[in-house]
C-alpha positions as CSV (number, residue, x, y, z in Angstrom):
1,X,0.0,0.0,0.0
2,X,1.1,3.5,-0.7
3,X,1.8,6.2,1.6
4,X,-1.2,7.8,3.3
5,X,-0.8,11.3,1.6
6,X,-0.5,9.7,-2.1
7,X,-4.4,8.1,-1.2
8,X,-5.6,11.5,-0.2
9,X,-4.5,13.0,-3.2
10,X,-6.0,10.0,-5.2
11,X,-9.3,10.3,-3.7
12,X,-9.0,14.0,-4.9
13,X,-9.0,12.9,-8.3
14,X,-11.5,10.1,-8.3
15,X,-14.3,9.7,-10.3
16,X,-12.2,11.2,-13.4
17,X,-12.2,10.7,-17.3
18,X,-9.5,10.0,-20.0
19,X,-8.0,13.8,-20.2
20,X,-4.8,14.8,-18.5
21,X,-6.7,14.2,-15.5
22,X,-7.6,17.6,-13.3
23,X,-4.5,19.2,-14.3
24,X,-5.9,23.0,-14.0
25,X,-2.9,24.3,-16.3
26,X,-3.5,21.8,-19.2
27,X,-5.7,23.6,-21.9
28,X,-5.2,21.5,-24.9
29,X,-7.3,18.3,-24.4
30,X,-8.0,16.5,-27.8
31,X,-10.8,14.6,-26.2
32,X,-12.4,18.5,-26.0
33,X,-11.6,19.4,-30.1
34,X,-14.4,18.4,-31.6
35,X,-17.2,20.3,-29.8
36,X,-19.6,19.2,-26.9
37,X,-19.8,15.1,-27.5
38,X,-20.4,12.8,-24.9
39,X,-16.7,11.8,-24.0
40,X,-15.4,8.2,-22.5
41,X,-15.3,7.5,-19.5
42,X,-12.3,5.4,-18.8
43,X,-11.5,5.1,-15.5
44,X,-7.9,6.9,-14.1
45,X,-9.1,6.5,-10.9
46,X,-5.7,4.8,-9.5
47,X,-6.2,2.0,-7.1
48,X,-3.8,2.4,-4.3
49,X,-4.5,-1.5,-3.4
50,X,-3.0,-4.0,-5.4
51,X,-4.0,-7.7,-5.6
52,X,-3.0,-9.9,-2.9
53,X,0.2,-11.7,-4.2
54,X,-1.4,-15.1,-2.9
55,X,-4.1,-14.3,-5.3
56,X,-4.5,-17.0,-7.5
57,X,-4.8,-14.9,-11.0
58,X,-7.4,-17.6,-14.0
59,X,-4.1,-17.9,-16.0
60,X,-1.5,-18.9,-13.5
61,X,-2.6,-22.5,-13.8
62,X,-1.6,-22.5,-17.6
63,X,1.6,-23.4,-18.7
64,X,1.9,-20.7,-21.4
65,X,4.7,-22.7,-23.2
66,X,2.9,-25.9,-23.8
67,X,-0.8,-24.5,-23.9
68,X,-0.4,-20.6,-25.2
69,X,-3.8,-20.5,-26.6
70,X,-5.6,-21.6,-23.2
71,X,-3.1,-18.8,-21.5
72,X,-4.3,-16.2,-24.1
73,X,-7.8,-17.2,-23.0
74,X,-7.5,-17.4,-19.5
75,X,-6.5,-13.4,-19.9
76,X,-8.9,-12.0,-22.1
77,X,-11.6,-13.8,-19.9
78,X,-10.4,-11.4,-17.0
79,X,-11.7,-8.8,-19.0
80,X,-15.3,-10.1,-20.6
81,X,-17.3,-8.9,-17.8
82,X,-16.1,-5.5,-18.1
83,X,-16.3,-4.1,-21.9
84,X,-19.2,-4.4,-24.4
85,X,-20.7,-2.5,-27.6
86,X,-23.1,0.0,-26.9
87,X,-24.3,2.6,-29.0
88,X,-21.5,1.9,-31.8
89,X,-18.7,2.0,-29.2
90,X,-16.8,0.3,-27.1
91,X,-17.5,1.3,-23.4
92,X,-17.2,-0.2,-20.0
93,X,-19.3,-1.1,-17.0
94,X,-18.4,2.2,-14.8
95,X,-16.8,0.4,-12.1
96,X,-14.3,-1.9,-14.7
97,X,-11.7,-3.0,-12.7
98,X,-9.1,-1.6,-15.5
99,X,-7.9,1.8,-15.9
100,X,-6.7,4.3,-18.8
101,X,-3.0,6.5,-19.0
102,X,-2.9,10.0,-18.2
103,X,-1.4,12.4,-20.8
104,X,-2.4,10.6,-24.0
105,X,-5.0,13.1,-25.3
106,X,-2.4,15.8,-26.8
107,X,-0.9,16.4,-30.1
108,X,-1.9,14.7,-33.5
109,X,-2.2,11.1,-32.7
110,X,-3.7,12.2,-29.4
111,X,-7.6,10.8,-27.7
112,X,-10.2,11.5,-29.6
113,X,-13.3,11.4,-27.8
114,X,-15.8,9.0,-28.4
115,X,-13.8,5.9,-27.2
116,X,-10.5,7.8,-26.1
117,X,-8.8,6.0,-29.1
118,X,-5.6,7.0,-29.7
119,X,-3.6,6.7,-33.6
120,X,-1.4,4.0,-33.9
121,X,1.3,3.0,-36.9
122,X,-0.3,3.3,-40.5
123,X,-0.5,-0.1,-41.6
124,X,1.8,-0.6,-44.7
125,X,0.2,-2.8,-47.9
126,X,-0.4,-6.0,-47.2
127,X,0.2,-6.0,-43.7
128,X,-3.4,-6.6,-42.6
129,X,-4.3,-9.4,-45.6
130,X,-3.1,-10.4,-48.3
131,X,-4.8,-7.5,-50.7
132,X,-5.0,-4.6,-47.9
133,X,-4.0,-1.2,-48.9
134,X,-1.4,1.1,-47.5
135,X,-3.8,4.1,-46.8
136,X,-5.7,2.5,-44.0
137,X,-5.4,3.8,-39.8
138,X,-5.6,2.1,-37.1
139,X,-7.0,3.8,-33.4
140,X,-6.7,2.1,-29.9
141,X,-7.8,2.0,-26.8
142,X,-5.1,0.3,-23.6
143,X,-5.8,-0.7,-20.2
144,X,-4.4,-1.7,-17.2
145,X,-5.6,-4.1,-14.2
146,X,-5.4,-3.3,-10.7
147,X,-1.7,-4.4,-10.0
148,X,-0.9,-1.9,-13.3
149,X,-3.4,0.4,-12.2
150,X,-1.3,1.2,-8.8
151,X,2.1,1.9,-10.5
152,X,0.0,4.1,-13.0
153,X,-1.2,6.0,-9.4
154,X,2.6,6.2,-8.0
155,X,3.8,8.1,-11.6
156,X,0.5,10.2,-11.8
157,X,0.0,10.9,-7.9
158,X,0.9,14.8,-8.9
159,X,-0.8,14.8,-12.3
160,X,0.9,18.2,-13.9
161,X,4.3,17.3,-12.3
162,X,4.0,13.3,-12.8
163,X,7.3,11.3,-10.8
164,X,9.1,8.6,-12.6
165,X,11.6,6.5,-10.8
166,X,15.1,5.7,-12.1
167,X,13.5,1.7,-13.0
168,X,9.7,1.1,-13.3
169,X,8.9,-1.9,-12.4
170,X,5.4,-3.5,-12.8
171,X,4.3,-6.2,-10.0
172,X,3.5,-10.0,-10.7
173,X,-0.1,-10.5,-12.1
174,X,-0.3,-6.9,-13.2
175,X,-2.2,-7.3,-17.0
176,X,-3.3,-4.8,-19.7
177,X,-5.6,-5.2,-22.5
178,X,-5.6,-2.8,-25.5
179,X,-8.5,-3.0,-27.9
180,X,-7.2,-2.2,-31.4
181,X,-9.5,-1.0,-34.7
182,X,-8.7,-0.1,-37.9
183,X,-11.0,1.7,-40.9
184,X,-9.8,-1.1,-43.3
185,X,-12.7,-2.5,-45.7
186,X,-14.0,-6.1,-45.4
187,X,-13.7,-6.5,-48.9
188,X,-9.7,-6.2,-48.7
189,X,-9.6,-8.0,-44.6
190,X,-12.2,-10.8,-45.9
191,X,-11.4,-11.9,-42.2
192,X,-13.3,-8.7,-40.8
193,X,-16.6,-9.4,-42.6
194,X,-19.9,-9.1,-40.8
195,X,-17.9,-7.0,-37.9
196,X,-19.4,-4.5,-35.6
197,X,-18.9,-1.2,-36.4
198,X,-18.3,1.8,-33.9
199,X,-18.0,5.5,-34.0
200,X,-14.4,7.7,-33.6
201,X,-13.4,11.0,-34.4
202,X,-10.6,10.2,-36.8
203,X,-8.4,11.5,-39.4
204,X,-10.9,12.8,-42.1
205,X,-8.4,11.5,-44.8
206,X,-6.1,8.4,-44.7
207,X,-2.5,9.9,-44.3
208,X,-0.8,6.8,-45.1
209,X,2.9,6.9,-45.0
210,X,2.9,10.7,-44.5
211,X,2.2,13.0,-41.4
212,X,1.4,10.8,-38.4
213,X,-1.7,12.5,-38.2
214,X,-3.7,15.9,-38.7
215,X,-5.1,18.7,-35.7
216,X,-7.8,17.0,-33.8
217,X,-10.4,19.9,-34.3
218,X,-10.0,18.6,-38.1
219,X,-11.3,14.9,-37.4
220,X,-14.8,13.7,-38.4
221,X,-16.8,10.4,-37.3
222,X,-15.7,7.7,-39.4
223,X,-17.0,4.1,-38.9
224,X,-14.2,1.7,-37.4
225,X,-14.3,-2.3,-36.7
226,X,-12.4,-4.2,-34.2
227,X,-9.2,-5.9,-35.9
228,X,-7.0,-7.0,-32.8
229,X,-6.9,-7.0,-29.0
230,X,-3.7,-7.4,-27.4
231,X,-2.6,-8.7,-23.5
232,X,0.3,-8.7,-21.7
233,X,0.8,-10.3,-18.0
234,X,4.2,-9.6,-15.8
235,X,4.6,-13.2,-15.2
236,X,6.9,-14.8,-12.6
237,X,7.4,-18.0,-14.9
238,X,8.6,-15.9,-17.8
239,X,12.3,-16.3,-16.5
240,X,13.3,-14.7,-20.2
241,X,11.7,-11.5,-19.7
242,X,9.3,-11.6,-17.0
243,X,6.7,-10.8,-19.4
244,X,4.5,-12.7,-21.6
245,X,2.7,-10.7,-24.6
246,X,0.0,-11.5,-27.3
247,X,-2.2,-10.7,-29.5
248,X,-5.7,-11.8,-30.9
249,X,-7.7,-11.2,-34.3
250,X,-11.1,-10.7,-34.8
251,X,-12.4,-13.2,-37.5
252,X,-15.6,-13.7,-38.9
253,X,-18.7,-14.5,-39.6
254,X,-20.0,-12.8,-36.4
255,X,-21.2,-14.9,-33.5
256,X,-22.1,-14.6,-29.8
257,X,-21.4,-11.2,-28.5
258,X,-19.7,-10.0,-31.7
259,X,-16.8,-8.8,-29.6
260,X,-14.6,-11.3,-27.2
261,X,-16.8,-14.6,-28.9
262,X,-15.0,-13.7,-32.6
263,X,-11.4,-13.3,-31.1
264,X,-9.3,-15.7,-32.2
265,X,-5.5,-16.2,-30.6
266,X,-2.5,-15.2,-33.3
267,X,0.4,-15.1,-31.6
268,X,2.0,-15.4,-27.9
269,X,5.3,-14.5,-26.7
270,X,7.5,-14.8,-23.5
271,X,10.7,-13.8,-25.0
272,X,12.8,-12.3,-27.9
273,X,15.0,-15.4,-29.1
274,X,18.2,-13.3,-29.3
275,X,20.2,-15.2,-31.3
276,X,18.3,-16.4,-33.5
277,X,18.8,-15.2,-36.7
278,X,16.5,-17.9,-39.3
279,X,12.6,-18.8,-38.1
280,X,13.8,-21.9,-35.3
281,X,11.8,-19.5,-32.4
282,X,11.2,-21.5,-29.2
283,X,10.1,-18.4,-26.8
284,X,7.2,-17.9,-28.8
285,X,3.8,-19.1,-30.6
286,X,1.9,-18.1,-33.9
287,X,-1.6,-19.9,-34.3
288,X,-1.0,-22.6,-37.3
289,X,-4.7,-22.0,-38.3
290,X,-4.2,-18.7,-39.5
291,X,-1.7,-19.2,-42.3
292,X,-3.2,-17.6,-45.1
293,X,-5.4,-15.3,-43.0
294,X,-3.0,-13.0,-41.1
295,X,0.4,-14.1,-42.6
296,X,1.6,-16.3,-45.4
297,X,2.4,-14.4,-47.9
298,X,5.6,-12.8,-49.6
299,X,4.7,-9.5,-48.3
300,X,4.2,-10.7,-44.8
301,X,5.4,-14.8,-44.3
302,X,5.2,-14.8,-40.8
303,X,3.2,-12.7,-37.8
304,X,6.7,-11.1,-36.6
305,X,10.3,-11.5,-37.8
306,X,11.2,-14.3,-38.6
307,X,8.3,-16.3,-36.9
308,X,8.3,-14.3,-33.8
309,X,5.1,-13.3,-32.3
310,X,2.9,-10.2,-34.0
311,X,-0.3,-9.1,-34.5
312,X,-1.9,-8.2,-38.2
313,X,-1.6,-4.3,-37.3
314,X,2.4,-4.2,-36.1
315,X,5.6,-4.2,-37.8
316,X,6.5,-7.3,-39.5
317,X,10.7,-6.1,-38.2
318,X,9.4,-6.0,-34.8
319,X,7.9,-8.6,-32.3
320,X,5.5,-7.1,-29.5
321,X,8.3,-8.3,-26.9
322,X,10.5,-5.8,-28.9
323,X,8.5,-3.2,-29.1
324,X,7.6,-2.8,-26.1
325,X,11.2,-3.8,-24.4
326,X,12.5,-0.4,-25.8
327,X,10.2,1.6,-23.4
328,X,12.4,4.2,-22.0
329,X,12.6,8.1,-21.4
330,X,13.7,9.6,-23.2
331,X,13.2,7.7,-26.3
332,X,16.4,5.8,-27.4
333,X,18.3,7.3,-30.4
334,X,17.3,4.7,-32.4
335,X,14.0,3.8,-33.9
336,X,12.1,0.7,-35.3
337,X,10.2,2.9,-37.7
338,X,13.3,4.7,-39.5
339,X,15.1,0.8,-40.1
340,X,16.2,0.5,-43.6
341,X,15.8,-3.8,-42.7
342,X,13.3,-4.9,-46.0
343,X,11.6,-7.9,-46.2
344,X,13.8,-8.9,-49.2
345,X,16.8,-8.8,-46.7
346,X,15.8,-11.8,-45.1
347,X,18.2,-13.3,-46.9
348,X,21.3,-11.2,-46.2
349,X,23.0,-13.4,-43.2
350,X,24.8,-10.1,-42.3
351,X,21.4,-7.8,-42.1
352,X,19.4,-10.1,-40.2
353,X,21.6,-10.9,-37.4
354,X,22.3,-7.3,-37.0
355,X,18.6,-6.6,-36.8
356,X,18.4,-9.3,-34.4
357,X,21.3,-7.9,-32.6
358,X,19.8,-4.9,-31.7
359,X,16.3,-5.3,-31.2
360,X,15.8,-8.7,-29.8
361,X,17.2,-8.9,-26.9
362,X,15.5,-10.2,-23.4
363,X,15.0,-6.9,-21.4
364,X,14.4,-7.7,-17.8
365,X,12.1,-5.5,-15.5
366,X,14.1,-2.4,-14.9
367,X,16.6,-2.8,-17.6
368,X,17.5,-0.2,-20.0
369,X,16.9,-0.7,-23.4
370,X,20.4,1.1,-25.4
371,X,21.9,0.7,-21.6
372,X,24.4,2.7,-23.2
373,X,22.3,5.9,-23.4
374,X,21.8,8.2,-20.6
375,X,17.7,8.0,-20.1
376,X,15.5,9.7,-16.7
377,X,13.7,6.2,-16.2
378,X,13.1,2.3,-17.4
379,X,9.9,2.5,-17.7
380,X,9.2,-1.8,-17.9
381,X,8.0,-2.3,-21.6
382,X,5.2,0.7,-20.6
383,X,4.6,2.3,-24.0
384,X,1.9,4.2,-22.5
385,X,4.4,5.5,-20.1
386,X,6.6,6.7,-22.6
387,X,3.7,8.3,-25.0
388,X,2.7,9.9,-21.6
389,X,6.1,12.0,-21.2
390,X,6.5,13.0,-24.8
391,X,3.1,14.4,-24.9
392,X,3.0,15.8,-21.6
393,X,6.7,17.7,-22.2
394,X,5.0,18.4,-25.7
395,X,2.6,20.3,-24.0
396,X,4.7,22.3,-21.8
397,X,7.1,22.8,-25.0
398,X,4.0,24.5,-27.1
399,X,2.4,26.6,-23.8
400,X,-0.3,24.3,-23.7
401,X,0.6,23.3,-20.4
402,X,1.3,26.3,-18.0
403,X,3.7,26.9,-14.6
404,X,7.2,24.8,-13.7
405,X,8.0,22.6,-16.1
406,X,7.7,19.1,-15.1
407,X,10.6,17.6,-13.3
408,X,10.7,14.6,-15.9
409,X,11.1,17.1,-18.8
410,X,14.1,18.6,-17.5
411,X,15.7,15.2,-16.3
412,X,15.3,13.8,-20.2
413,X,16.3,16.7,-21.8
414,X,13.5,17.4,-23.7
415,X,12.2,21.1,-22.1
416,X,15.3,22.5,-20.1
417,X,13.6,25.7,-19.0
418,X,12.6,26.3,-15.4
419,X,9.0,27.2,-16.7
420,X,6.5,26.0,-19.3
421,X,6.7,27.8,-22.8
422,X,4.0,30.9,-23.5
423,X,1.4,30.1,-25.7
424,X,2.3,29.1,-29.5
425,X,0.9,30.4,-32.5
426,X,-1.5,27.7,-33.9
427,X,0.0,27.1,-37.3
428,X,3.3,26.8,-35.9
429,X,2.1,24.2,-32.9
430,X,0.9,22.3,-35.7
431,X,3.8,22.3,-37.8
432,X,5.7,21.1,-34.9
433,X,3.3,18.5,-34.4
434,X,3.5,16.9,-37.4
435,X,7.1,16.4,-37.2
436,X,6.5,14.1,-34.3
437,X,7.3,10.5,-34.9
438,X,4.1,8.4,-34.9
439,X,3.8,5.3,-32.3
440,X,6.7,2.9,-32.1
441,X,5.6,0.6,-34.0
């Protein structure tokens, strides 16, 4: 249990929705951009109560190496009772025992309001099927459970002047769930026939490989379908990373509920094979029965590279272990999204192992991606955590957060004055903006 003064300041800020939560001198709040809608209500509520390690967690009786389908199952069911489709969106029960990030709803790929979605990575051709397009977007929504929730309370117990620890490190049992969808058409991701559609403010065109994504006051409501949902447990029997990540697809024809009765498992993984440079993976899983449906082809042979584990929307050069492993702040140097690796280079010896090298490596809990760069904090394969920063030191860059600049900011580098930036001239915040690299992966 926390201190007593961090759970009166947490009962302060009960009750709260998905904006940089009651932070007085934020005025920028894409969730607020497009006029008076009903917004989500995700809970940021922090518990300052986590689970009783003793707690026996659904998936703990599953060997996730021997029966990673049941694990993946065991996980999502955690989370049935707490999200359904109403009113063409996804929304929860009020008291869902899973909670949002602070600080994502700012800058170009920031909330939008009807669901809190945030943009993801642009999906390249062929990455979704076999005859998608490369002009297609992807929006999603993340949660944590109560053990996640807590650490989420500890960084966020101040929420303009947030406090990151040298090494995050996320307890045993904690679990997200992030609900992924993507404006692809059915006719191009057969798979994604006959599924529900919901309602999102999103980019009115398709910016493709361009401009991660355009001023929120300029999105419209566009009709989105579910394409993946992906979990992640800390896991004391993941002795390779101490995490164990994957991802499901929704396939058609429609059935039960329309939403957790249509996922189907793709891919699990407990660690990065470093090392491995052909597709001989053994800390991972991709679902056999989907060859030809999410991978299979010469534009995307397997989920992840080279066989490790993936879901349709992500990088084919990354692996969600890798992804996420290279949560840091500030950012390292390098980045997945400017790698010159081409799927044609699979067979280059040379390129692949230095690929492998570099990105897929087991990172422990409090380990330091690029240990070799300076960075403020580990932040424990977090992405959320590292959006958070950027977009909060974003703010205080631009003047659209006011007062000290947040300790964090200083200690990465990225804002070195003593006091938040006056206010920016619109056109130019939004040039700025759209330099901003787009998520990970």
């Amino acid at each position: 249990m926390r201190a007593a003064g961090v759970v009166v300041i947490l009962a302060m800020i009960a009750g709260s929705s998905c904006r940089a939560d009651e932070c007085a001198s934020f005025s920028a709040s894409t969730m607020k951009a497009n006029g008076a809608v009903a917004m989500a209500k995700w809970r940021t509520d922090y518990p300052s109560m986590r689970l009783n390690p003793n707690d026996q967690q659904p998936w703990e009786a599953i060997n996730f190496r021997t029966k990673p389908a049941d694990y993946m199952n065991a996980v999502l069911g955690t989370a049935k009772s707490s999200f359904k489709i109403a009113d063409r969106k996804l929304v929860g029960t009020g008291q869902e025992e899973w909670w949002i990030s602070q600080w994502l709803d700012y800058g170009f790929s920031g909330r939008e309001p009807l669901m809190g979605l945030t943009k993801e990575r642009s999906p390249d051709a062929k990455d979704l099927s076999k005859t998608s397009g490369d002009k297609y977007q992807v929006w999603a929504v993340g949660f944590y459970n109560r053990p996640g929730a807590a650490v989420f309370g500890d960084v966020f117990a101040e929420p303009c002047d947030p406090s990151f620890p040298v090494a995050i490190k996320f307890p045993f049992d904690t679990a997200s769930v992030k609900f992924l969808f993507t404006d692809a058409s059915p006719d191009e991701v057969t798979y994604l026939q006959g599924a529900p559609e919901y309602d999102a403010f999103i980019d009115p065109v398709p910016t493709g490989s361009g401009p991660p994504g355009h001023p929120a006051n300029t999105r419209s409501i566009r009709t989105l379908r579910l394409l993946q949902v992906d979990i992640s447990v800390r896991d004391r029997r993941s002795t390779e990373t101490g995490w164990v990540f994957g991802t499901f697809v929704w396939r058609g024809p429609p059935t039960g509920d329309k939403l957790f009765d249509n996922l189907v498992p793709v891919s699990l993984q407990w660690g990065n094979d470093p090392g491995v440079y052909n597709n001989a993976i053994r800390e991972g899983w991709t679902n056999p029965d989907l060859l030809g449906v999410t991978y299979g082809w010469d534009e995307r042979p397997t989920m992840g590279f080279n066989g490790r584990a993936n879901g349709p929307a992500d990088n084919i050069r990354s692996s969600c272990l890798s992804c996420h492993g290279a949560a840091r702040t500030p950012r390292a140097s390098i980045g997945l999204l400017g790698s010159s690796f081409k799927i044609a280079d699979l067979t280059d010896p040379m390129k692949v192992k230095a690929h492998v090298d570099t990105w897929f490596q087991n990172i422990k809990a409090g380990q330091l991606f690029q240990s070799f760069e300076p960075a403020a904090s580990a932040l424990d394969y977090s992405l959320q955590l590292e959006a958070a920063v950027v977009r909060m030191c974003q703010a205080c860059q631009f003047g659209d957060l006011r007062g000290p600049t947040p300790k964090v900011c200083r200690a990465t580098g990225f804002y070195n004055r003593p006091v938040c930036n006056a206010p920016v001239e619109t056109s130019l915040r939004e040039r700025l903006l759209s330099l901003v690299p787009p998520p990970r992966q």
